[in-house]
C-alpha positions in Angstrom: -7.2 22.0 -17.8 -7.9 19.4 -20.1 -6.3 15.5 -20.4 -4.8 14.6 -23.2 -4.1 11.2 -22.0 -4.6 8.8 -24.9 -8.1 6.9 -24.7 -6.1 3.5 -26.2 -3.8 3.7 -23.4 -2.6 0.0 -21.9 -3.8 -1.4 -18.4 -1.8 -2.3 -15.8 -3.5 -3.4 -13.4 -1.6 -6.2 -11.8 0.9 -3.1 -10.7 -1.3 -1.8 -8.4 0.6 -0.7 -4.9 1.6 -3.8 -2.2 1.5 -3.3 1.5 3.8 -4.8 3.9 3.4 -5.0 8.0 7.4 -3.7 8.8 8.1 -3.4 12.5 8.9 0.1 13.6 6.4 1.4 11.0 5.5 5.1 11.7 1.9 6.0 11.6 2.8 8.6 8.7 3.8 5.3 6.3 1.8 2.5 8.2 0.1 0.4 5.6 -3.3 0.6 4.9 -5.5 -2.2 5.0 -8.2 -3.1 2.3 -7.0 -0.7 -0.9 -7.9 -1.1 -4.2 -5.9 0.1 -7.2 -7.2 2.8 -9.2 -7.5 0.9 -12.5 -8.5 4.6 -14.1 -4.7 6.0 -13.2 -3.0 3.1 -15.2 0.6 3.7 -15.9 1.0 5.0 -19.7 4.1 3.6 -22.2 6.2 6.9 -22.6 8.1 8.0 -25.3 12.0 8.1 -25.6 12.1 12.0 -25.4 11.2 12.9 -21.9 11.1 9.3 -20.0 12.3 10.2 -16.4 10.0 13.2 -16.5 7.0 11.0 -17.4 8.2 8.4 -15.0 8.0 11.4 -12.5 5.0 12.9 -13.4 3.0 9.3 -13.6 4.4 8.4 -9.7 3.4 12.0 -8.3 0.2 12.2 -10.3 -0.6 8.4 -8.5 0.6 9.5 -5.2 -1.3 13.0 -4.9 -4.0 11.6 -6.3 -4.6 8.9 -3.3 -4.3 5.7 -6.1 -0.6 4.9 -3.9 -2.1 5.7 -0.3 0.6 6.5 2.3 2.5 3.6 3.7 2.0 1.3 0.4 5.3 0.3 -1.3 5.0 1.0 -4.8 6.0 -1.2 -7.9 10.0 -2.0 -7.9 12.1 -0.8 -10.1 12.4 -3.5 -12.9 8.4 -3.2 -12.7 7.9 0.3 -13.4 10.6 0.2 -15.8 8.9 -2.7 -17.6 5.0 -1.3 -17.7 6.7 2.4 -18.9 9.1 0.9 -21.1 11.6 3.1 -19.7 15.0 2.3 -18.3 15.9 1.4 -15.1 17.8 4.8 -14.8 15.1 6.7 -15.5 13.0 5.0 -12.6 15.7 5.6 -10.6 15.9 9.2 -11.5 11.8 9.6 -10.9 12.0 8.3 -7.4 15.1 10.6 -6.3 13.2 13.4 -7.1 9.9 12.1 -5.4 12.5 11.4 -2.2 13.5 14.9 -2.5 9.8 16.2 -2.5 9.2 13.7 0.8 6.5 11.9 -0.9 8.3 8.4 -0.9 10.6 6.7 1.6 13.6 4.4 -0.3 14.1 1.9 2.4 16.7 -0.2 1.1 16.1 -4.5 1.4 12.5 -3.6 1.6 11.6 -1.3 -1.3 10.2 2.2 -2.0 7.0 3.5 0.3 4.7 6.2 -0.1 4.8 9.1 2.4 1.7 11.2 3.6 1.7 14.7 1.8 1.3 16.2 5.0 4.2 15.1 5.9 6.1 16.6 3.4 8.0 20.0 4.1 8.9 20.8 0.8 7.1 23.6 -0.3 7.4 22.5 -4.1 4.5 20.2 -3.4 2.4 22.4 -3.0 3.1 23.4 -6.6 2.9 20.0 -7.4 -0.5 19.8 -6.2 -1.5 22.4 -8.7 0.2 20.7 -11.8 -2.4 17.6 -12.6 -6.7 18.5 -13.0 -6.8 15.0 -10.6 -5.5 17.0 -7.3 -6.5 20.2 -7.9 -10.5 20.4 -6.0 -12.2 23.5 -5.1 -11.1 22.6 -1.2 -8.0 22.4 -2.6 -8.4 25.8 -4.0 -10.1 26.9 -0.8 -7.1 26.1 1.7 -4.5 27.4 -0.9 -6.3 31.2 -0.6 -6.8 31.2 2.8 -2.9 30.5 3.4 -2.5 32.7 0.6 -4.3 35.8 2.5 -2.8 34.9 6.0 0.7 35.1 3.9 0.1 38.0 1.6 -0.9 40.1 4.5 1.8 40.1 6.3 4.0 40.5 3.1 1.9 43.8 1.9 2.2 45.6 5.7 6.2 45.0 5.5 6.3 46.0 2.0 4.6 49.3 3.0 6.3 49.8 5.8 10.1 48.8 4.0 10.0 50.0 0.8 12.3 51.7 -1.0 11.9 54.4 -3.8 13.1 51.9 -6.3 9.8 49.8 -5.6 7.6 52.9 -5.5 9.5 53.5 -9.2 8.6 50.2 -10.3 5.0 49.8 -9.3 4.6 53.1 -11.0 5.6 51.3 -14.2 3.5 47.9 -14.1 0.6 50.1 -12.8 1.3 52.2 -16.2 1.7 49.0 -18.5 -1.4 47.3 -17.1 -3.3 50.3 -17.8 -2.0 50.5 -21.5 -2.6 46.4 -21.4 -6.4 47.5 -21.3 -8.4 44.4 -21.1 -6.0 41.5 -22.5 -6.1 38.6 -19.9 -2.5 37.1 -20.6 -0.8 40.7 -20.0 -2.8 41.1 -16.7 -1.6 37.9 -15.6 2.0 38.6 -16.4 1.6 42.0 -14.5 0.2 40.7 -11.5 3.0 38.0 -11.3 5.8 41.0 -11.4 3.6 43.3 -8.7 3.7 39.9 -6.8 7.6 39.5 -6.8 7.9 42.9 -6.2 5.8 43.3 -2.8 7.6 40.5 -1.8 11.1 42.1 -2.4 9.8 45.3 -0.6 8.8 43.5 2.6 12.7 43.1 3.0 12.4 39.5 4.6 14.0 36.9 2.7 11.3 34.4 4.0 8.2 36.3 3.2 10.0 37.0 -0.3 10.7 33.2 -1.1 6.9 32.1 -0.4 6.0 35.2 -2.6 7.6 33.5 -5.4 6.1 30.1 -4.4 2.6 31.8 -4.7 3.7 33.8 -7.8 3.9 30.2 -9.2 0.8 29.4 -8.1 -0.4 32.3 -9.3 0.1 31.6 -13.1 -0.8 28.1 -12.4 -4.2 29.4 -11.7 -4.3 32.0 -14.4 -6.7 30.2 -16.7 -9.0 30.4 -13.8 -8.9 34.0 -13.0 -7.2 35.7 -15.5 -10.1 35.4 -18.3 -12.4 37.5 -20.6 -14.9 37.9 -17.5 -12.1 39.1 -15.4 -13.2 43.2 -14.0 -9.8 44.9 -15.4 -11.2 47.9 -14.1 -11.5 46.6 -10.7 -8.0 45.5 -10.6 -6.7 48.9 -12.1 -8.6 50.5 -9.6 -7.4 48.3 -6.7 -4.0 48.4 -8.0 -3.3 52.2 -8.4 -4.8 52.2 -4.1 -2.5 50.2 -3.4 0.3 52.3 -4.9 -1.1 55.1 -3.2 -0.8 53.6 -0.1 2.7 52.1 -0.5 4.1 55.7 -1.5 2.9 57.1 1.2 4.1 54.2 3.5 0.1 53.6 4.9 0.1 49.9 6.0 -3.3 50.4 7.4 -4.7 51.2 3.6 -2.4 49.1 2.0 -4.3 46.7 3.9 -7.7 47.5 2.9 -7.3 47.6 -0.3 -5.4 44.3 0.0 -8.9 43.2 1.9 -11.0 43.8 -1.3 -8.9 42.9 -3.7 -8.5 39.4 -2.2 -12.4 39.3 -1.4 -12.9 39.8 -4.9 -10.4 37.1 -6.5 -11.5 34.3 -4.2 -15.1 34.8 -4.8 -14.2 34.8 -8.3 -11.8 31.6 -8.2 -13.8 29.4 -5.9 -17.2 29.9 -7.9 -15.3 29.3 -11.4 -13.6 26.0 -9.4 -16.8 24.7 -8.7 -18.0 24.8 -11.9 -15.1 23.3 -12.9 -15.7 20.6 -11.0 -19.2 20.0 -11.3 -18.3 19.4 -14.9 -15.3 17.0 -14.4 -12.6 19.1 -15.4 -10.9 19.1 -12.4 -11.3 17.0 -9.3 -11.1 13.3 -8.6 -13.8 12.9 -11.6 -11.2 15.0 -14.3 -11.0 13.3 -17.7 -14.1 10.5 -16.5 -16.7 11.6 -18.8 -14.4 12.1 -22.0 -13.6 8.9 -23.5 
């Protein structure tokens, strides 16, 4: 999770987020009082090849990260379009997809205004979340698994409970190509994402399925984390060939348990890796501080 941000990269300070006192403000966008721009999140020149993605990427990056607090109006368009030598299409294009995430309000006469995440119900951001070393904290990483476990159980009882020969068939074969994987880190990651998707289709509900493919997502996302040489592939073969057990013979109660260990076992493992992490300054607020 390293930065590769540029160390020559240019200052722009004096675009820092403005605040305005509108009447019929809601307390999700009321302006805060007192904030001071982030001089270390400076917007970044962007090259010609992939400007409204690094338009994008700049504004979410400065909105997750707390440097454009909720209820500040960030820099207009002819601004940002100016300090990231960009067009003004491509600014345009950045903030319809940060209005489709929720994280900005577009209130025309008055400018563009930053929502609270929480307010947010698009499930992409928490994705989003995930994608910059800046937002990604061990408590971060902490509330993500304990959704993650309230979710996944529910999705492994259905799947026992609902699936179909097909899905016994196919956990056979990952269970069978993780065991000829052996120890390589990359494979097991790319197994684990398919036994994902799969006790997701097997629960039979479209709902649980679609936030199994969110977390599949988040899954890879976190793969450096997890999925590494000190990963126990024996563990996981062991766990894994359980839980076929149990969904073959329809056992929700075992499918379960297992699912208990195995989810002990990973978030142990992710949360102690994230503090270290942290504690070094690759991820967190501090991320990319202490390189030059």
């Amino acid at each position: 999770m390293r930065s590769d941000r540029p160390s020559g990269s240019l200052q722009w300070s004096d675009l820092g987020p403005r605040t305005t006192r509108g009447r019929g403000s809601s307390p999700a966008t009321r302006p805060l009082r007192g904030f001071v721009p982030h001089s270390s999140l400076a917007l970044e020149p962007l090259d010609s090849s992939r400007r409204a993605e690094g338009v994008f990427e700049q504004l979410r990056t400065r909105i997750l990260s707390g440097a454009y607090p909720a209820g500040s109006r960030i820099p207009n368009e002819r601004d940002l379009a100016g300090a990231l030598r960009v067009n003004r299409a491509s600014v345009r294009e950045a903030v319809k997809r940060l209005e489709f995430l929720e994280l900005v309000e577009v209130r025309h006469g008055q400018g563009t205004f930053v929502r609270g995440v929480a307010t947010s119900s698009a499930l992409q951001v928490i994705e989003t979340l995930l994608r910059d070393p800046k937002t990604v904290t061990t408590e971060l990483l902490r509330q993500l698994l304990e959704f993650r476990r309230h979710m996944t159980t529910h999705v492994v009882e259905l799947a026992a409970r609902n699936r179909r020969p097909e899905h016994v068939d196919r956990a056979r074969a990952l269970l069978a190509a993780e065991q000829e994987a052996d120890d390589d880190p990359q494979r097991a990651l790319e197994i684990d994402l398919e036994m994902n998707a799969l006790l997701g289709e097997a629960s039979g509900n479209l709902m649980y399925q679609l936030l199994t493919n969110l977390f599949t997502k988040l899954v890879a996302r976190l793969g450096p984390i997890y999925y590494n040489a000190g990963r126990d592939h024996r563990r996981s073969h062991d766990n894994h060939r359980a839980l076929l057990g149990a969904l073959e013979s329809q056992d929700a109660g075992e499918a379960l348990r297992t699912l208990g260990e195995m989810l002990d076992y990973s978030e142990r493992t992710i949360l102690r890796q994230a503090e270290d992490l942290e504690a070094a300054g690759m991820i967190g607020t501090a991320a990319g501080a202490t390189r030059a």
